[in-house]
C-alpha positions, 0 to 999 in steps of 0.5 A, a space after each residue: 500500500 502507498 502511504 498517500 492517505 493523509 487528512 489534508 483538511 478535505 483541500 484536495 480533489 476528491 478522486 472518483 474512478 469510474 475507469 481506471 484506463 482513462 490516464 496512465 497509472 504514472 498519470 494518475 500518481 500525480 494526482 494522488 500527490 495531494 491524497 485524495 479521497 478515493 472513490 471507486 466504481 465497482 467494476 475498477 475495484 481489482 484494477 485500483 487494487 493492482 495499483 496498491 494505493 487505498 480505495 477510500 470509497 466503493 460505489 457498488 450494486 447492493 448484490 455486490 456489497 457482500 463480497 467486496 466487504 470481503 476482497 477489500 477488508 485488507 483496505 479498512 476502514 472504507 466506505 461503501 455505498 450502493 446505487 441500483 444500476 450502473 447508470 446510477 453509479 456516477 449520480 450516486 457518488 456526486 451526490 456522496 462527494 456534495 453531502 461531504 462538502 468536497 469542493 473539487 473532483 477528479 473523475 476517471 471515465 471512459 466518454 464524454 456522455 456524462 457530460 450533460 448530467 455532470 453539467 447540473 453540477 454547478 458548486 463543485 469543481 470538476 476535471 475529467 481525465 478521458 483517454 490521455 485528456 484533461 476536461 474541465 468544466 468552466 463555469 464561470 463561462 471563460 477559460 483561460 490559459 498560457 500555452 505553448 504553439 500547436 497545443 489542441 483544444 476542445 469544447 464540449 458540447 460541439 455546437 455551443 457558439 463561443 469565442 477565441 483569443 490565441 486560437 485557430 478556427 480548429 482551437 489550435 494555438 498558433 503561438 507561446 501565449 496567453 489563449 482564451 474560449 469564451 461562451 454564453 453558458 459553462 462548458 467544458 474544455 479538453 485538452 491532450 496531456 502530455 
């Protein structure tokens, strides 16, 4: 077991792990540099064991509770939640990460489908880590940014009308500079991590 779980006064992003494939493990290291709380869906549980680091928080189907009360006592104490569908795995542990007065997440997953629902979620900050991409939700409807030239942005969702500053029409930066995106409403910007 890494040491990486340490009270920092609940500072830290909480870390929800919903696919453990969406970041290299070395990635992921450096979020853990802060010790997260760290919540895991159910079916990550053998992978983020493998990582030898502490789960925290299980989000579970009350069919698996048994058995990962079990797998996972070498990790006590930790907390297990349960949700009644897949689908409800996400609300579940947002929901957990508000009532406990976490400011902040990092989410581990797999698409940008949860996207529209993480959306709601107006009074916590949000970065999702997607395929070696870093997204974060920008609720104050302006994000900004110095780069370096050629790094490639994204805005999610595709067809929301917004402005540019040090940025192509493809939201690739042409030069060393400050880059800003600029919308009518929060939106999410995506960038490759390197």
């Amino acid at each position: 077991m890494s040491s990486h779980h340490i009270v920092r006064e609940d500072q830290e992003p909480a870390l929800f792990i919903l696919s453990a494939e969406a970041l290299s493990f070395e990635k992921v290291q450096e979020l853990l540099e802060w010790s997260p709380t760290v919540m895991v869906a159910e079916w990550e549980v053998n992978k983020v064991k493998d990582w030898r680091i502490k789960i925290d928080v299980v989000l579970c189907g009350e069919t698996s509770l048994e058995r990962l009360k079990e797998e996972l006592a070498d990790q006590a104490p930790i907390k297990f939640i349960s949700f009644h569908s897949a689908e409800d795995c996400l609300a579940t542990g947002m929901y957990y990460l508000l009532s406990a007065k976490y400011k902040a997440v990092n989410i581990l997953t797999n698409s940008t489908d949860a996207f529209s629902f993480l959306s709601t979620f107006n009074n916590i900050d949000m970065d999702a880590f997607i395929n070696n991409q870093k997204w974060s939700f920008i609720q104050k409807m302006k994000f900004e940014k110095w780069v370096g030239p050629a790094t490639q942005f994204q805005v999610y969702p595709n067809q929301l009308p917004f402005s540019t500053t040090g940025l192509s029409s493809t939201l690739l930066s042409e030069l060393s500079g400050m880059i800003s995106i600029r919308a009518t409403t929060p939106f999410w910007v995506g960038e490759e991590l390197v």
